[in-house]
LORO-215497 format. One line per 3 residues: for each residue x, y, z of N, C-alpha, C. Coordinates in steps of 0.001 Angstrom, whole numbers, plus 500000, padded with zeros to 6 digits. Example, Ala and Ser with C-alpha at 12.3 -4.5 7.8 and 13.67 -1.06 7.14 Angstrom:
BEGIN
513190,494310,507800,512300,495500,507800,513200,496700,507800 ~ 512850,497750,507080,513670,498940,507140,512900,500030,507870 .
END
This chain:
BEGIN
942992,662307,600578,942215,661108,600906,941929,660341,599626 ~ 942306,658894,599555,942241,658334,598743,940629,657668,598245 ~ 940285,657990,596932,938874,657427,596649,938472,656425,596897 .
937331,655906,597383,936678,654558,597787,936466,653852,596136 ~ 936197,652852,596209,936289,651931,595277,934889,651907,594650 ~ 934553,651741,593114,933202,652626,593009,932368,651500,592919 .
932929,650109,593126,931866,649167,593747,931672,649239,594899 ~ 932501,649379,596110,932480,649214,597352,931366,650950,597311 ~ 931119,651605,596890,930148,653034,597359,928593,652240,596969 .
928709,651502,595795,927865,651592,595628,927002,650130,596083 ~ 928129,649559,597222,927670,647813,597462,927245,647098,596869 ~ 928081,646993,595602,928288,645628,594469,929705,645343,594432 .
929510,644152,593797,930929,643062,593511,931151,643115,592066 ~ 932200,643020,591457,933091,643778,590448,931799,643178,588888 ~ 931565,642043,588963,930930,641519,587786,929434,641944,588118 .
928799,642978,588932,927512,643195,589030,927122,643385,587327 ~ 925708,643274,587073,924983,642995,585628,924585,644981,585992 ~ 924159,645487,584406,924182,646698,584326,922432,646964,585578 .
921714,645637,585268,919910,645774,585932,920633,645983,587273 ~ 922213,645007,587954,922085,645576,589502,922732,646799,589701 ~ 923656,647413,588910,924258,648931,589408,923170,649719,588976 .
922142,649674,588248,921202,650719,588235,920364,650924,589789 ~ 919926,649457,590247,919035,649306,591489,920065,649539,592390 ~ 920934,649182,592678,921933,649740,593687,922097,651136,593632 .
922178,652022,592848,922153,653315,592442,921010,654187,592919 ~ 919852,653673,592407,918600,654164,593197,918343,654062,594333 ~ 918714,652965,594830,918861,652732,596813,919283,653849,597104 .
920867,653545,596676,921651,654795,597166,920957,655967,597288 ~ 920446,656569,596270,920327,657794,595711,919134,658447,596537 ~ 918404,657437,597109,916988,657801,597564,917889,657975,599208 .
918351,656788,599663,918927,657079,601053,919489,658074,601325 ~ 920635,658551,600276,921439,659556,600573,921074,661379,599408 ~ 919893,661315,599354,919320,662516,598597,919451,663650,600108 .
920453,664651,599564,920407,666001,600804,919162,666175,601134 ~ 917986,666163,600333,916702,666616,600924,916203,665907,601967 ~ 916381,665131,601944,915987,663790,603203,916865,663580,604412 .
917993,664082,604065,919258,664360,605082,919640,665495,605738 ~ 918791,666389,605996,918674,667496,606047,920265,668136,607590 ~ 919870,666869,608186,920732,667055,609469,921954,666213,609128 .
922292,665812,608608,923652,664742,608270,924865,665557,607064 ~ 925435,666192,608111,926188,666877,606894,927325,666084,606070 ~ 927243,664736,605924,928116,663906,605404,926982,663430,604463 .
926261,663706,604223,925337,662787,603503,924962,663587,601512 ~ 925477,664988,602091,925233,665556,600142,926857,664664,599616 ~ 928221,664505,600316,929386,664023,599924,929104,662734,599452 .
928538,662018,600195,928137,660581,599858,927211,660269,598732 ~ 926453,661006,598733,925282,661572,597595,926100,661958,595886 ~ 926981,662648,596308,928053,662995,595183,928506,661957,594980 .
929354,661277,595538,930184,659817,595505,929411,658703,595177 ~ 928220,658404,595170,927492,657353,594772,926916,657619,593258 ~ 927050,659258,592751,926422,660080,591586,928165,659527,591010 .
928758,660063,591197,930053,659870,590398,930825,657984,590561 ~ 929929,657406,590902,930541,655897,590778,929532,655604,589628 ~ 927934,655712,589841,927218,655537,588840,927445,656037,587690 .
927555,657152,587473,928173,657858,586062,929384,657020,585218 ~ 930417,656098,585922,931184,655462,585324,930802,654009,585252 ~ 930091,653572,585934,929702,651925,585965,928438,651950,585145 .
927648,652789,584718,926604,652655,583930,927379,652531,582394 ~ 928379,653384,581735,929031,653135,580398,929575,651916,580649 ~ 929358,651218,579534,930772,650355,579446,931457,650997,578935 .
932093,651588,578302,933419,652098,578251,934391,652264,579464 ~ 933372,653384,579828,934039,653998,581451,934285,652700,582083 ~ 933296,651689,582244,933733,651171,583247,934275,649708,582870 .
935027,649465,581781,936103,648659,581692,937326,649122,581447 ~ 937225,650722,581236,938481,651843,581985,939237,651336,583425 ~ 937498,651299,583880,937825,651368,584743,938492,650120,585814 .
937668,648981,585386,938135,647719,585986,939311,647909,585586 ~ 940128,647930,584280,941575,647721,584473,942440,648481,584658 ~ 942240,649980,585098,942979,650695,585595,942566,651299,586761 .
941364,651439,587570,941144,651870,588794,940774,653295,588432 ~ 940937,653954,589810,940937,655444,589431,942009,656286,588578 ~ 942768,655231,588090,943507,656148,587375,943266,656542,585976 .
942240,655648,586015,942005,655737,584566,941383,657093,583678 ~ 941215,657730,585089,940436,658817,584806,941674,660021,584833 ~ 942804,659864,585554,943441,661025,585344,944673,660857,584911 .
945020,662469,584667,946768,662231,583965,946641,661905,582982 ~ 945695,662311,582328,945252,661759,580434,945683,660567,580320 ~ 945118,659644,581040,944782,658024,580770,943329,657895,579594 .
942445,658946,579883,941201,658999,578832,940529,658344,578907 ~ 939069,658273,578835,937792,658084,579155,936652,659028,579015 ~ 936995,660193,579354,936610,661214,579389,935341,661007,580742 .
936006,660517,581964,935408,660725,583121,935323,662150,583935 ~ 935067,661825,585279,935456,663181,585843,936321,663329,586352 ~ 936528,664574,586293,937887,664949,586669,938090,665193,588116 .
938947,665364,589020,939113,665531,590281,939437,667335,590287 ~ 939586,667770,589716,939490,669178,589469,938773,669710,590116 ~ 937411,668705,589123,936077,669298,589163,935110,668592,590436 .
936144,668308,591651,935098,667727,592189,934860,666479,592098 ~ 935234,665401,591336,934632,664337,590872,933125,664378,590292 ~ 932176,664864,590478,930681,664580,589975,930662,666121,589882 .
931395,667413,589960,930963,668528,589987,930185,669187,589122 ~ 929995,668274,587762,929465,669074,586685,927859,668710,586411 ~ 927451,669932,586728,925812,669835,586796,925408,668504,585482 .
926042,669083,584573,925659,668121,583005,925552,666454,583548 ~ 926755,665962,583848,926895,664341,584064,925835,664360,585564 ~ 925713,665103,586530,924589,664690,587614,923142,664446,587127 .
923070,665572,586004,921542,665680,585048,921511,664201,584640 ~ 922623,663623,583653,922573,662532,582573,922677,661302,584158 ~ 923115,661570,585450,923338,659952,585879,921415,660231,586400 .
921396,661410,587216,919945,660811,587750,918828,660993,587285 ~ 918683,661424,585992,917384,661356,584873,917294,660171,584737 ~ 918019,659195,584862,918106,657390,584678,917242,656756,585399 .
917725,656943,586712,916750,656836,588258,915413,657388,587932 ~ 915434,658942,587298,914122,659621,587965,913053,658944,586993 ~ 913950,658491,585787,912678,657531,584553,912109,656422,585377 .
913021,655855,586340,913054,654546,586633,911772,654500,587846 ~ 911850,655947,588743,910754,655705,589931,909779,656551,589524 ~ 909605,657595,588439,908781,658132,588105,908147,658208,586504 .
908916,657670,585891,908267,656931,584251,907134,656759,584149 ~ 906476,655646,585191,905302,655047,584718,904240,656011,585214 ~ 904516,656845,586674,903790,657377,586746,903143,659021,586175 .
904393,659145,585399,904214,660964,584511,903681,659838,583324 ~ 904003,658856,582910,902906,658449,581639,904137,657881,580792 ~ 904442,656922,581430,905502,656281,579926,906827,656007,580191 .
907817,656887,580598,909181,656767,580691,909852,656971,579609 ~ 910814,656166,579219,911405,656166,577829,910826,655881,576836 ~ 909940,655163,576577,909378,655022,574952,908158,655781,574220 .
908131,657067,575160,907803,657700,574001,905904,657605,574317 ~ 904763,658533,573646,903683,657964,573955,903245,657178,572446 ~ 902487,656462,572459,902267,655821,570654,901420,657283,569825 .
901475,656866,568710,900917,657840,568341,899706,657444,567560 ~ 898749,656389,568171,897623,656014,567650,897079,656311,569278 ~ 896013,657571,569321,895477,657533,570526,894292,657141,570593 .
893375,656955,571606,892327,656012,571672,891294,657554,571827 ~ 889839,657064,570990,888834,658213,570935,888399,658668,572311 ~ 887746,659268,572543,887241,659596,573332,885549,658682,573526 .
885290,658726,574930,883686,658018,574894,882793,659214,574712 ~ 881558,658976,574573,880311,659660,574110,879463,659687,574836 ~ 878403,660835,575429,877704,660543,575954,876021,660742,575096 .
875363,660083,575096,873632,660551,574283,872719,660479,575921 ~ 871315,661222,575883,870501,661197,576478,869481,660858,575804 ~ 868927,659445,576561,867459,659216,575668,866458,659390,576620 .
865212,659936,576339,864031,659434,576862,863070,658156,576506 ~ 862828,658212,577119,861886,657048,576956,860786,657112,577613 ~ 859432,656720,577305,857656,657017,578132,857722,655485,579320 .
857482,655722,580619,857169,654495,580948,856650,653481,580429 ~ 855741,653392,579533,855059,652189,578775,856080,651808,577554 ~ 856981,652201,577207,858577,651571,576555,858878,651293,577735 .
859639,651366,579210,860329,651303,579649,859816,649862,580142 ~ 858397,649721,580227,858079,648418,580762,858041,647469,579643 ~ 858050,647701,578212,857848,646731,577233,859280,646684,576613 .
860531,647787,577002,861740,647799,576084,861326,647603,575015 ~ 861939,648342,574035,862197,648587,572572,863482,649043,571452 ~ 863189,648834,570316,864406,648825,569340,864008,650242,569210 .
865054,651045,569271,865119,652605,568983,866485,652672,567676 ~ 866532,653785,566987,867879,654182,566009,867724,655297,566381 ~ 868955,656070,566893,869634,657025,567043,870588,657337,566107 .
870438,658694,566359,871380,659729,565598,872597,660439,566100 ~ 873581,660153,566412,874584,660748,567027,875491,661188,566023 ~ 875988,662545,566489,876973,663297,565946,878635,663004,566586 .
879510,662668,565618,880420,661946,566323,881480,662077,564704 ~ 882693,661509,565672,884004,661414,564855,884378,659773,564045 ~ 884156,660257,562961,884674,658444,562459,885918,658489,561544 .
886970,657349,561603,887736,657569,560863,887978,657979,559623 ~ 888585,658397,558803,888636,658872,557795,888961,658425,556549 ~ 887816,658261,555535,888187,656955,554278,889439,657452,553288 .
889932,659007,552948,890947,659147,552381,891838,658656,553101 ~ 892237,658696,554075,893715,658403,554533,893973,656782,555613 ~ 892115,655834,555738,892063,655027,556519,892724,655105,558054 .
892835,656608,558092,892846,656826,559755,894201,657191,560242 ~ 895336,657294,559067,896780,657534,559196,896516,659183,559600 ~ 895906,659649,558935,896634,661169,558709,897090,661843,557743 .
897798,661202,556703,898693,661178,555882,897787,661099,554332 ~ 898575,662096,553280,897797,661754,552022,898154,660337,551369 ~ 897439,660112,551175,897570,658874,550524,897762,657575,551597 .
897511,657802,552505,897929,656595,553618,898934,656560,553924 ~ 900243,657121,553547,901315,656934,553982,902131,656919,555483 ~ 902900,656323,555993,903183,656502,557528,903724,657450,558041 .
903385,657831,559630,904071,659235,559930,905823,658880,559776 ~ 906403,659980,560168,907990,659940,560126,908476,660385,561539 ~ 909456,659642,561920,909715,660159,563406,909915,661549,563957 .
909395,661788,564772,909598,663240,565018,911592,663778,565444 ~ 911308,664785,564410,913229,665392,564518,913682,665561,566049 ~ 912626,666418,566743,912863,667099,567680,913248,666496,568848 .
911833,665515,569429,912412,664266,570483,912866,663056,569988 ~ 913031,662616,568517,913316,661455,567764,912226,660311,568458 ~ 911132,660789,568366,910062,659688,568490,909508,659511,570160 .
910510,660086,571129,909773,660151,572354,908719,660306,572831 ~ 908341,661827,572016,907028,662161,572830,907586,663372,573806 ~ 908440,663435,574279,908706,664023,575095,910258,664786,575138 .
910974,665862,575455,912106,666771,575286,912546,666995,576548 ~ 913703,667030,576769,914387,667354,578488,915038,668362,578305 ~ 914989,669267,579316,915988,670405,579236,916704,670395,581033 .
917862,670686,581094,918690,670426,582624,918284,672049,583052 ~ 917731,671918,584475,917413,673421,585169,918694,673139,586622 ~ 919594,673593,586652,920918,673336,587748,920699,671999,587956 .
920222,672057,589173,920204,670522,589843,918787,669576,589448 ~ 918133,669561,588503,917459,668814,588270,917180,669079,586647 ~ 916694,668037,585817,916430,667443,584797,914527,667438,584275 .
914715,668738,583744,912887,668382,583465,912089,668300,582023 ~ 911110,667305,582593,910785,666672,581001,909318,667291,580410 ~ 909251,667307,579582,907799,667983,578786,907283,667399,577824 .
906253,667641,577328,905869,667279,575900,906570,668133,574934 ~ 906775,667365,573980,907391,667707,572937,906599,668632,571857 ~ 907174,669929,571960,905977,670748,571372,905889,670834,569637 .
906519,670249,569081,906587,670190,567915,905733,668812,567370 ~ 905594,667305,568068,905034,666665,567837,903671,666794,568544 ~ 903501,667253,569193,902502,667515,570928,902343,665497,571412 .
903371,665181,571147,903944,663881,572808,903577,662767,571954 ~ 903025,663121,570392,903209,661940,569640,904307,660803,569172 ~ 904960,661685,568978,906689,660889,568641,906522,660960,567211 .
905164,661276,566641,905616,661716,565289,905246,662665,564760 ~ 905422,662898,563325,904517,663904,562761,904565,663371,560934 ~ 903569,664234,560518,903093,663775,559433,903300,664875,558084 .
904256,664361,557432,904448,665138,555970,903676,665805,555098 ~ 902621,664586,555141,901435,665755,554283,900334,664915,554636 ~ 899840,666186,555253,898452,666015,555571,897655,665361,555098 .
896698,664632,555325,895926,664519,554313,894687,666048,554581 ~ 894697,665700,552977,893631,666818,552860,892072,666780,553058 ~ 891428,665714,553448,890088,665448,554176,889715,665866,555286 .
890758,664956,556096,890695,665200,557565,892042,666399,558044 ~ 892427,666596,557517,893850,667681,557874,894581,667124,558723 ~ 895380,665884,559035,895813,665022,559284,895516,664344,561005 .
894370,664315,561509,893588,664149,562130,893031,662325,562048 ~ 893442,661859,561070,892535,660898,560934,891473,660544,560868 ~ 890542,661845,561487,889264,661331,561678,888569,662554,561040 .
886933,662173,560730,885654,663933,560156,885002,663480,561033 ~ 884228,664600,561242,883022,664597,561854,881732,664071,560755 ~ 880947,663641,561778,879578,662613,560511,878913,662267,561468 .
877237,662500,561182,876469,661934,562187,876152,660128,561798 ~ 875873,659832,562641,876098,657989,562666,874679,657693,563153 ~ 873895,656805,562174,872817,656097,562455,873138,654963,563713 .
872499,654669,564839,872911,653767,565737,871457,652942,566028 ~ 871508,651562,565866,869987,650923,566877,870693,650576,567695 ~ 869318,650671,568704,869615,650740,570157,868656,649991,570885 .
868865,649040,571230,868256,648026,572087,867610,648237,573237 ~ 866870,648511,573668,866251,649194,575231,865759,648291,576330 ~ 865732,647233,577088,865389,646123,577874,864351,646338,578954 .
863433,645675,578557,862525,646201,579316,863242,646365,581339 ~ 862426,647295,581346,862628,647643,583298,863738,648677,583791 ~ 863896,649653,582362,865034,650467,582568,864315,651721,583549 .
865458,652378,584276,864767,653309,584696,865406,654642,584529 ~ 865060,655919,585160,866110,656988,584829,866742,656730,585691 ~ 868199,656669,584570,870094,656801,584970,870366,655609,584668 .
869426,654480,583665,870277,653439,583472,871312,653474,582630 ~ 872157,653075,582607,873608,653679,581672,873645,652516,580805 ~ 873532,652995,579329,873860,651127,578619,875070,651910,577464 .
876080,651103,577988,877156,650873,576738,877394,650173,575700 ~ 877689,651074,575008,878068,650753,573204,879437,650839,572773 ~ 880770,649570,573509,881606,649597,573003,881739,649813,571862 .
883070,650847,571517,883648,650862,570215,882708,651567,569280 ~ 881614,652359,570046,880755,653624,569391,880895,655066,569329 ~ 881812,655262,570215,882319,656737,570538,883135,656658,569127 .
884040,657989,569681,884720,658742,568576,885474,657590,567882 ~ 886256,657715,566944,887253,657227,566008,888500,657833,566879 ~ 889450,657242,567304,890876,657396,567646,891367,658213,566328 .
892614,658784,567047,893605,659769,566075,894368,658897,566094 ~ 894524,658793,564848,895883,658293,563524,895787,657058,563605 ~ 894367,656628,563190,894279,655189,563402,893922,654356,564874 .
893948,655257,565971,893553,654691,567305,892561,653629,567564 ~ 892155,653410,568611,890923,652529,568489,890023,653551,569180 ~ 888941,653108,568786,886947,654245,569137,887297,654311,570420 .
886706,654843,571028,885758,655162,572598,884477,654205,572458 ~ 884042,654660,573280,882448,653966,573594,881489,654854,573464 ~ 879952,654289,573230,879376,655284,573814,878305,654765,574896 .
878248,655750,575608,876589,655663,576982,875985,656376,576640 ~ 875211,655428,576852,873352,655547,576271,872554,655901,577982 ~ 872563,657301,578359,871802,657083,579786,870150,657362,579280 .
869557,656871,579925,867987,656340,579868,867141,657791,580857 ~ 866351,658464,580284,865249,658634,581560,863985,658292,581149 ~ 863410,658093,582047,862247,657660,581894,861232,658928,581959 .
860448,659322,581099,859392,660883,581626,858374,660229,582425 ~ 857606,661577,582993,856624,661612,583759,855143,660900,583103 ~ 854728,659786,584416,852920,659444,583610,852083,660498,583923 .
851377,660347,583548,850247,660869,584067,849104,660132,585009 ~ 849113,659106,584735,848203,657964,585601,849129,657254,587187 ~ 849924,656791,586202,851138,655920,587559,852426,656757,587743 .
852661,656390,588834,854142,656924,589706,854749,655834,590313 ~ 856151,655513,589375,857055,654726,589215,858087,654688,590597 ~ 857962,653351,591899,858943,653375,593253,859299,652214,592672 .
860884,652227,591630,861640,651041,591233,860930,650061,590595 ~ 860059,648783,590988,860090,648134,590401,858329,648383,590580 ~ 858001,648503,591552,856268,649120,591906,855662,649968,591163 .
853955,650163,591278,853682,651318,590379,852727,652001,591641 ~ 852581,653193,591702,851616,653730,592696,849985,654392,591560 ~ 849456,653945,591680,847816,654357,591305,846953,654923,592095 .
846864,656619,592041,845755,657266,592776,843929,657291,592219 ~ 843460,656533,593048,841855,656334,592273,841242,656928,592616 ~ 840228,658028,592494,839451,658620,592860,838176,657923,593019 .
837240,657906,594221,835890,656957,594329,835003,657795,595232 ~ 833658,657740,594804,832476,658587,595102,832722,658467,596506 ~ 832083,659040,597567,831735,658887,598642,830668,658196,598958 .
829741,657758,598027,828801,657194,597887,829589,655309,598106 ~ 830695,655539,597309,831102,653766,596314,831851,653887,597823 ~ 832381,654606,598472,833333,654524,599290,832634,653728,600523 .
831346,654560,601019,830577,654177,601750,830093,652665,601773 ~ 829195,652529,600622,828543,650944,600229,829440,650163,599876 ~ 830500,650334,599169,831393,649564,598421,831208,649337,597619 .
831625,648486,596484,831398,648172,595099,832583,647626,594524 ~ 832481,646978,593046,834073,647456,592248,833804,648337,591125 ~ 835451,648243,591121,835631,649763,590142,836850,648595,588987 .
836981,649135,587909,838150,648812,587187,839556,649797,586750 ~ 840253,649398,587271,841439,650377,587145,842250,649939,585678 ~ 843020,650879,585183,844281,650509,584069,845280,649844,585010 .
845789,649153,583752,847424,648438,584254,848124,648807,583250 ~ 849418,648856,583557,850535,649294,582730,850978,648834,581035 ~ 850363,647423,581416,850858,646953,580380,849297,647060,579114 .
848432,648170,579573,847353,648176,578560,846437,647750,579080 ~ 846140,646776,579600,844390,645961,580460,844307,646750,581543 ~ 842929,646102,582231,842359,646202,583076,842063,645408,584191 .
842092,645608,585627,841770,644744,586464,840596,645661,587130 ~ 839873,644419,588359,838893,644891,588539,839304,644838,590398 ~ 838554,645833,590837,838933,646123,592160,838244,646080,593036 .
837716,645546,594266,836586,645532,594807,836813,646400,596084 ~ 836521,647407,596406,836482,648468,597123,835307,648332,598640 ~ 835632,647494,599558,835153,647387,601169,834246,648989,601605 .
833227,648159,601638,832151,649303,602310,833117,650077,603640 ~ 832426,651254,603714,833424,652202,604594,834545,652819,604151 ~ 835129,652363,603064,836682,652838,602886,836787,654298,603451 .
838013,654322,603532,838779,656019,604277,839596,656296,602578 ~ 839832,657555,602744,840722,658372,601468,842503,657628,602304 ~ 843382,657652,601243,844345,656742,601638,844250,655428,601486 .
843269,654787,601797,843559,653159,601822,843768,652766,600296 ~ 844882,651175,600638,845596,651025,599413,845262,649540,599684 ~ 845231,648715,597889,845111,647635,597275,845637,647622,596815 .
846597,646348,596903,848026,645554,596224,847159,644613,594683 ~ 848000,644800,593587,847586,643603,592568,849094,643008,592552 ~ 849216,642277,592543,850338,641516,592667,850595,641069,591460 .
852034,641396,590851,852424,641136,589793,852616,642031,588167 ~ 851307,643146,588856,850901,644180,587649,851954,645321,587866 ~ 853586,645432,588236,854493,646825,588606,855216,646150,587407 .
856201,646667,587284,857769,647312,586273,858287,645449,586419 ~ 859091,645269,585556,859700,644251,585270,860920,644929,585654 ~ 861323,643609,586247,863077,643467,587016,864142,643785,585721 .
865101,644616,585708,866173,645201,584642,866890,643731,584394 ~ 867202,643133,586038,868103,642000,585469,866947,640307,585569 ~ 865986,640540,585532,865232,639269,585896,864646,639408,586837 .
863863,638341,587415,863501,638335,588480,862051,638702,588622 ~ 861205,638411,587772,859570,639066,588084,859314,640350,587803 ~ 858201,640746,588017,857588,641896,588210,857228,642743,589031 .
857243,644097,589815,856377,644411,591007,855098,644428,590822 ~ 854826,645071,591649,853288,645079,592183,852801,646330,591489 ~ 851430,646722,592020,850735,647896,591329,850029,648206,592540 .
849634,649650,593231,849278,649504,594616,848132,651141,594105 ~ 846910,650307,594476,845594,651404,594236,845500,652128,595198 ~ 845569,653314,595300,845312,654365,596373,843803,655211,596257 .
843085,654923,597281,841688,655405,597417,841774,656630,597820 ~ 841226,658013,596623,841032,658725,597203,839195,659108,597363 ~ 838483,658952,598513,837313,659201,598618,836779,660698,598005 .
836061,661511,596849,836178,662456,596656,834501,662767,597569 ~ 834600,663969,597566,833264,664955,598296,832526,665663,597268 ~ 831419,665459,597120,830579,666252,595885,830283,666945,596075 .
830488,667768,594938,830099,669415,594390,829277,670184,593658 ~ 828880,671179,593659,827694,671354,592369,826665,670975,593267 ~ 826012,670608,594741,824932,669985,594744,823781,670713,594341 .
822344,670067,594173,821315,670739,593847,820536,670710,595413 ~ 819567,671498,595708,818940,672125,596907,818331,670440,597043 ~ 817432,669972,596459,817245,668688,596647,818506,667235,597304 .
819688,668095,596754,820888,667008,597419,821016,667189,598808 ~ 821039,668552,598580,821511,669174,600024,820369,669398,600917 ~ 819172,669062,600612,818176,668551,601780,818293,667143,602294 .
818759,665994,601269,819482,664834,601421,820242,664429,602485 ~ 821555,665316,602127,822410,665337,602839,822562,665428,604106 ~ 821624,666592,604449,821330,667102,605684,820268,666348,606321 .
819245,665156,606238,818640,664551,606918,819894,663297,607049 ~ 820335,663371,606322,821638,661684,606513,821950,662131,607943 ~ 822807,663444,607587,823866,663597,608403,822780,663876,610189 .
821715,664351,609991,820736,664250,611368,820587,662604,611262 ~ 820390,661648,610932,820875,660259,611422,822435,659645,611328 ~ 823048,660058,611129,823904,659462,611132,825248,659230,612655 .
824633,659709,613576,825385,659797,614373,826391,658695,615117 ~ 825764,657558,614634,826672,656146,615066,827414,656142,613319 ~ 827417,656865,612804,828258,656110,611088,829317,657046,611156 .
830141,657719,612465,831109,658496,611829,832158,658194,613275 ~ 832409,656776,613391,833445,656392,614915,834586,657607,614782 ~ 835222,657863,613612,836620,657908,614136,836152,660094,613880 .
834765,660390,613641,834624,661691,614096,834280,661832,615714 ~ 833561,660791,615968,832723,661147,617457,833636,660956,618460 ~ 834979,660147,617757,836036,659478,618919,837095,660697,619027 .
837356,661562,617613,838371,662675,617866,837752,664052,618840 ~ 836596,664425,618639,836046,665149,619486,835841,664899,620412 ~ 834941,663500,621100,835286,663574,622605,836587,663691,623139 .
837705,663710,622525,839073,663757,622836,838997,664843,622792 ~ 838875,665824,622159,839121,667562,621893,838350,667702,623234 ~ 837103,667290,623303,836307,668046,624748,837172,667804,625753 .
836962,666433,626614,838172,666409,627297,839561,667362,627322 ~ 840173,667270,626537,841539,668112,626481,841061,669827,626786 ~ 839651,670431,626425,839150,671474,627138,838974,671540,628198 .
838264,670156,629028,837593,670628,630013,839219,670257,631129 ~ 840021,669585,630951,840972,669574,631686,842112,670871,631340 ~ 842173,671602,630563,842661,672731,630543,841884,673864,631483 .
840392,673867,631349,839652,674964,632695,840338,674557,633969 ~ 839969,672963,634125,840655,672913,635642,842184,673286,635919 .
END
């Protein structure tokens, strides 16, 4: 059976450009891959035949062999050093490795990290992380802080090469600058980092002797740090180009600055609100009065507390909470009454007490109203 024509396999016309027999090639190659054909037993032959047209139309050599002599060019020592029909036409694991490592750069390059050129060998630092605290009363006024971080900076003997004296790396022998080494396993082609450069593409003659060709030392780094008022815990603030120093000259990382805010002791922080528990006599609770509470920002307001109050009841000051991170005002500040009960009394209190409480029988609605409810709920349980 006479060979098909290795444009007609691969559906191009004789002057196709090398960009369309590659994409025609990969069509092919994906349509007619045995793994995908599992039931088509014509389809590994075709698979071969589209591997052995590509193998000659990708050289120019081969394949202006081939335009002017056809398939013959390949046999009867015409020379090229194609394949042979011996062998199968595409039989030799080697030329299947070299046609579809081409393809496999082509649909899987970008995504293993690169393809053909190799990775650079200026890598970028790593980012940083610091934890600051901060007291609510910074968090509502923001402040200039300097930090101390321990971190990687480039290196002044060698300005970040690696190399003594600054000098440039030299291409690596092994992958000649790739980054990366292939070795053929039968039917497939597999790629690695290059363990002699580790995927740099280079390496470096002489060290420098500071950094041991690293580019970078370790050094703790004075940093100010800007704090805006209304941060809260987990605000994250970045410091491009503060992290580490890149290897062999790379560019920094960053660093994040996450924020917490510690515990008050007076107020309890809901976002932009402040919650204030007040403690008030039973006496002040009763008659009423005002009282003066703290505010956050240092003063005082004054509070006027409604005869009767209950423990729980709350007063809004409007305006006295946390400042907005991105703008926007201030919250509120919200007083929580707790009525306290006195202790310690003296026999004189507690003769007091006890004639109140023998008049007081209209001053306690929401006692006289829960018990006649309790009686009821007895006397309809007897029946």
């Amino acid at each position: 059976m006479s060979k098909r024509d290795y444009y007609d396999v691969l559906g191009l016309k004789k002057g196709a450009s090398p960009e369309e027999i590659k994409k025609a090639y990969r069509q092919k190659a994906k349509e007619l891959h045995p793994d995908r054909n599992a039931d088509n037993p014509d389809a590994e032959t075709k698979f071969k035949e589209a591997n052995e047209a590509y193998e000659v139309l990708k050289d120019n050599d081969k394949r202006a062999a081939y335009d002017r002599y056809g398939h013959a060019a390949f046999e009867g020592g015409m020379g090229g050093g194609g394949p042979r029909p011996g062998a199968g036409g595409f039989g030799a694991q080697g030329d299947f490795a070299s046609a579809f490592s081409d393809v496999f750069d082509d649909l899987f390059g970008d995504f293993m990290g690169g393809g053909r050129g190799g990775r650079s060998r200026a890598a970028r630092g790593s980012d940083l992380r610091y934890n600051l605290r901060v007291t609510l009363e910074e968090a509502y006024n923001g402040l200039g802080k300097t930090i101390t971080v321990p971190t990687s900076v480039q290196c002044g003997s060698c300005k970040g090469s690696g190399s003594e004296g600054g000098a440039e790396p030299t291409t690596c022998p092994t992958c000649s600058g790739m980054g990366k080494v292939r070795a053929t396993q039968g039917f497939f082609t597999v790629e690695r980092t290059c363990p002699t450069c580790s995927g740099l593409g280079q390496i470096i003659k002489n060290p420098c002797t500071t950094c041991g060709g690293n580019g970078r030392v370790q050094k703790e780094r004075a940093l100010s740090v800007n704090i805006p008022p209304g941060v809260e815990t987990g605000t994250r603030i970045r410091l491009a180009g503060e992290g580490e120093a890149g290897m062999r000259g790379g560019p920094p990382g960053d660093l994040y600055i996450f924020v917490e805010v510690t515990r008050h002791e007076i107020f309890e922080r809901d976002g932009v609100n402040l919650q204030c528990r007040v403690p008030v006599s039973m006496t002040a609770a009763a008659l009423g009065g005002d009282i003066e509470v703290p505010t956050i920002d240092g003063g005082r307001s004054r509070v006027k507390i409604p005869a009767g109050s209950q423990s729980g009841r709350q007063m809004r000051l409007r305006g006295k909470g946390m400042p907005a991170l991105r703008g926007g005002g201030h919250g509120d500040m919200f007083i929580e009454l707790a009525v306290e009960t006195p202790v310690n009394l003296t026999q004189k209190q507690k003769d007091l007490l006890r004639e109140f409480e023998a008049m007081s029988e209209d001053n306690n609605p929401e006692s006289k109203s829960f018990f006649k409810s309790v009686k009821s709920f007895w006397d309809a349980m007897k029946g």
